[in-house]
C-alpha positions in Angstrom: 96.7 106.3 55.7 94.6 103.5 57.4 91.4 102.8 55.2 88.0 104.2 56.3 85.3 101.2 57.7 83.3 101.5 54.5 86.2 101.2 51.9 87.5 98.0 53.5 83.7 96.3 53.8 83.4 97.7 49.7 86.4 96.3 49.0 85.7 92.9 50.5 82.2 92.8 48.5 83.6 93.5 45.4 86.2 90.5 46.3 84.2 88.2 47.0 81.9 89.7 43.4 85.0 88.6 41.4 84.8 84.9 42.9 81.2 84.1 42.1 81.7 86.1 38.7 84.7 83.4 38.5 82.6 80.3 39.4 79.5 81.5 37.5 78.0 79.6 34.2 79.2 81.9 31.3 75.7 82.9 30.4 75.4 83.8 34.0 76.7 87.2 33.2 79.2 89.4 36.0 78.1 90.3 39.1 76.1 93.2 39.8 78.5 94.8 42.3 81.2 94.1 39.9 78.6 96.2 37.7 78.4 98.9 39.6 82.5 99.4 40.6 83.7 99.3 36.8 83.0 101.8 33.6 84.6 99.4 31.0 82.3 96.2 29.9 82.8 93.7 33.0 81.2 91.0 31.0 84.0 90.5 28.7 87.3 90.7 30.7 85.4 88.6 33.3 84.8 85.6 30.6 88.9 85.8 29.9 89.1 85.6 33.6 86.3 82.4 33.8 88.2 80.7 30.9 91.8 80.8 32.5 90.6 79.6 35.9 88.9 76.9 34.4 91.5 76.0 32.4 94.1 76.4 35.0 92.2 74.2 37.3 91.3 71.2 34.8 95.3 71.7 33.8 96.2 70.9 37.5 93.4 68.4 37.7 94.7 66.6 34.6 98.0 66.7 36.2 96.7 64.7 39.4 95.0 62.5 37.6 97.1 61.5 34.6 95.4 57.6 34.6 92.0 58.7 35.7 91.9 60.9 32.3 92.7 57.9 29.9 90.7 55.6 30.9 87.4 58.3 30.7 88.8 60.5 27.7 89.4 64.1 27.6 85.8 65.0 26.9 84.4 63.2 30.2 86.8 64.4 32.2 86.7 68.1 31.4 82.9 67.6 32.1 83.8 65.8 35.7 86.4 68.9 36.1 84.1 71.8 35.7 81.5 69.7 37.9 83.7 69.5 40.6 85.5 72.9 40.1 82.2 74.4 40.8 81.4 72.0 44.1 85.1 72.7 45.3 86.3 75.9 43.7 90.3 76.3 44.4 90.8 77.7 48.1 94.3 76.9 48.2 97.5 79.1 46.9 98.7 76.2 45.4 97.1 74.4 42.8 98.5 71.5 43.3 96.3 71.0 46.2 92.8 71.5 43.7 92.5 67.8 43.4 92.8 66.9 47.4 88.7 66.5 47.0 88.6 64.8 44.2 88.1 61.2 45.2 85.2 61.8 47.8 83.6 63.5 45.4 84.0 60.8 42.4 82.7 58.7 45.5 79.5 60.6 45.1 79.2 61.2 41.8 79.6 58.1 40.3 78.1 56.3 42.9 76.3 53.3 41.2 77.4 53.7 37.6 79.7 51.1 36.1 82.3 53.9 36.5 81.8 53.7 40.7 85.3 51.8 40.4 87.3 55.0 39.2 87.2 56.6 42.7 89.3 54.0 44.3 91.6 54.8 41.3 91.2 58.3 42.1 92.4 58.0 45.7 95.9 56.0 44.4 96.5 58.8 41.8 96.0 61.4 45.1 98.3 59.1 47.0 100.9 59.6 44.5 100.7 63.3 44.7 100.8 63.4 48.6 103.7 61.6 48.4 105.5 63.6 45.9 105.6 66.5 47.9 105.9 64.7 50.7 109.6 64.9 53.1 112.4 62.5 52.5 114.0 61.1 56.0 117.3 59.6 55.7 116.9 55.5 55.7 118.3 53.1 57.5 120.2 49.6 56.8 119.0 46.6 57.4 121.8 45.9 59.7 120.5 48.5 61.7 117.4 46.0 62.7 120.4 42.9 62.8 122.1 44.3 65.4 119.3 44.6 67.9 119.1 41.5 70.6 116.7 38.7 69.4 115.0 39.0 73.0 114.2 42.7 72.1 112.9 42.8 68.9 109.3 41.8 69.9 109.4 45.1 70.7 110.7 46.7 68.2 108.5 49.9 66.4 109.0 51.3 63.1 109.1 54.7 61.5 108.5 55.0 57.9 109.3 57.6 55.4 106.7 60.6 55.4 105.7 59.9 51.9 104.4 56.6 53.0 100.5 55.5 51.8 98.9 52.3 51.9 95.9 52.0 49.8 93.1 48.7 50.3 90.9 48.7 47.0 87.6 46.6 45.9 89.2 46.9 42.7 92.4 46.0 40.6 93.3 49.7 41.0 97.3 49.1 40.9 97.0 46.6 37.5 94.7 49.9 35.9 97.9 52.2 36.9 100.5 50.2 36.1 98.8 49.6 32.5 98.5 53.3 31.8 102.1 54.4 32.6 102.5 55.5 28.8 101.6 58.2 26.6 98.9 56.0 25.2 95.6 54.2 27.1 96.6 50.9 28.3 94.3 47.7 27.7 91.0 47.4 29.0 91.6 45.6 32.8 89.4 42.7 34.3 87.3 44.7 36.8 86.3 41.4 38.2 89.9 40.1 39.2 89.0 41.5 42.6 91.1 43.7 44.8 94.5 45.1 45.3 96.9 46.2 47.7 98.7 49.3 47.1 102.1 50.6 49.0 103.3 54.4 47.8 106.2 56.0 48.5 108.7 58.4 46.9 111.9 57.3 46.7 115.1 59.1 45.1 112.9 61.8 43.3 110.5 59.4 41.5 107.3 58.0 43.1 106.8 54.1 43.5 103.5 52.1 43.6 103.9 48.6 44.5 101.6 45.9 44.8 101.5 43.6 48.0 99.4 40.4 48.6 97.2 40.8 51.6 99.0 39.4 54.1 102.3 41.5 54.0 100.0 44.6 53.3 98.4 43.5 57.1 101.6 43.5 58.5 102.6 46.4 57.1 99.7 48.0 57.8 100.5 47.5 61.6 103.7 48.7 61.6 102.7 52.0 60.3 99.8 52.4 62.9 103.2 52.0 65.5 102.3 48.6 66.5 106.0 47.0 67.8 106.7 43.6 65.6 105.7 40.8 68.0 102.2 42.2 67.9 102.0 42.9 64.5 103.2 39.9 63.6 100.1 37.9 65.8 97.2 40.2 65.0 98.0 39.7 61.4 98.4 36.2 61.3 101.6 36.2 59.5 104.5 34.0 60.2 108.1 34.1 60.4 108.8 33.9 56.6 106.3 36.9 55.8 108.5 39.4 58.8 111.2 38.2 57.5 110.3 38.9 53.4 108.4 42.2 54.6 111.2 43.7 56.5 114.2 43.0 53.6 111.4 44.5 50.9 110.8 47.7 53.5 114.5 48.5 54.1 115.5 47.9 50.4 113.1 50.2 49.6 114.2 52.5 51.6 111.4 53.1 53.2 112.1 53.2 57.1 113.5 55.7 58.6 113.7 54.6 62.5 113.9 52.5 65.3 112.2 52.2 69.0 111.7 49.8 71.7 108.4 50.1 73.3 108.1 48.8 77.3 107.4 44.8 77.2 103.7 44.2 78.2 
């Protein structure tokens, strides 16, 4: 039997109760239609409630951002966690999706502290995630590229894996990463080495961060946008021995996936 107008407009007000009962401070008490619909003490089963959605979400968080976490400690993080829990409460099924805002908003947050730096990490610790979920296309041999005519490959276009992400920092992001791969905090790193490059992809079940030097990471950078090699290779200013050391690092690392010839200019 179909529900009447007013039960279904009830039932959606008493919904959306139990969210900003969820998302309220503790001392906030339960909502007052949440009041009104129950005749056991609302207060109390809505804090266990509030306590496992925080914790689930700073658990999912803490997940995502594995690095991010040692370098601020557990007690500044939790605080950053429940900050941005409440600015972007969970909309998603799947928690694994909880942190997609995080870096924008570290953007804000820390905007003009000494700890501004910790977004750009932010964003290569999301990078990671995208591209552990992301598909896997099978990837082609280098050979494949060989056996195209010299003539044509000015206008050759590559496709890369899905799980591709290319990542230009202010900071030494990848050297902070790759510092704080075990269970412990890693050494303190140089904020003022200047900026890194950072390519990541998953390959063969396990997720990859590399670093590149600026002028590959141009090139690259190109090819991904679609731009065919001959253009890529002028707008970034490299030369024939940076194609030639890009392309055998792209295809050992499995990460292209086809080949296309765009129409000659």
């Amino acid at each position: 039997m179909p529900q009447r107008p007013e039960a279904r407009q009830r039932l959606r007000e008493i919904q959306a109760a139990f969210g900003r009962s969820l998302r309220a401070d503790d001392a906030g008490g339960p909502d007052s239609a949440l009041q009104e619909s129950a005749d056991v003490r609302v207060a109390d089963r809505m804090a266990v409630y509030r306590n496992n959605t925080r914790h689930n979400f700073r658990n999912a968080l803490e997940l995502a951002y594995p690095v991010l976490r040692k370098r601020v400690g557990n007690d500044f993080f939790r605080q950053l966690a429940h900050e941005y829990q409440v600015a972007h409460p969970s909309r998603h099924g799947d928690l694994h999706w909880v942190g997609q805002d995080f870096p924008a908003w570290l953007d804000v947050r820390l905007a003009g502290s000494d700890y501004a730096w910790l977004a750009e990490l932010a964003r290569l610790e999301w990078a990671c995630e995208e591209a552990n979920v992301a598909a896997r296309n099978e990837p082609l041999a280098l050979e494949r590229l060989a056996s195209i005519p010299g003539e044509l490959l000015e206008n050759v276009e590559l496709r890369f894996q899905p799980s591709l992400r290319l990542l230009r920092s202010s900071y030494p992001v990848w050297s902070v990463w790759q510092a704080n791969q075990g269970d412990d905090a890693g050494a303190p790193v140089d904020l003022a080495a200047g900026g890194e490059c950072c390519v990541v992809t998953c390959s063969a079940e396990r997720v990859a961060v590399y670093r590149l030097d600026a002028t590959d990471f141009a090139l690259l950078e190109l090819l991904v946008q679609g731009s065919p090699l001959g253009p890529a290779v002028r707008t970034s200013a490299a030369d024939a021995a940076v194609l030639q050391r890009l392309l055998a690092w792209a295809f050992g690392e499995q990460l292209v996936v086809g080949l296309s010839s765009s129409a000659p200019a």
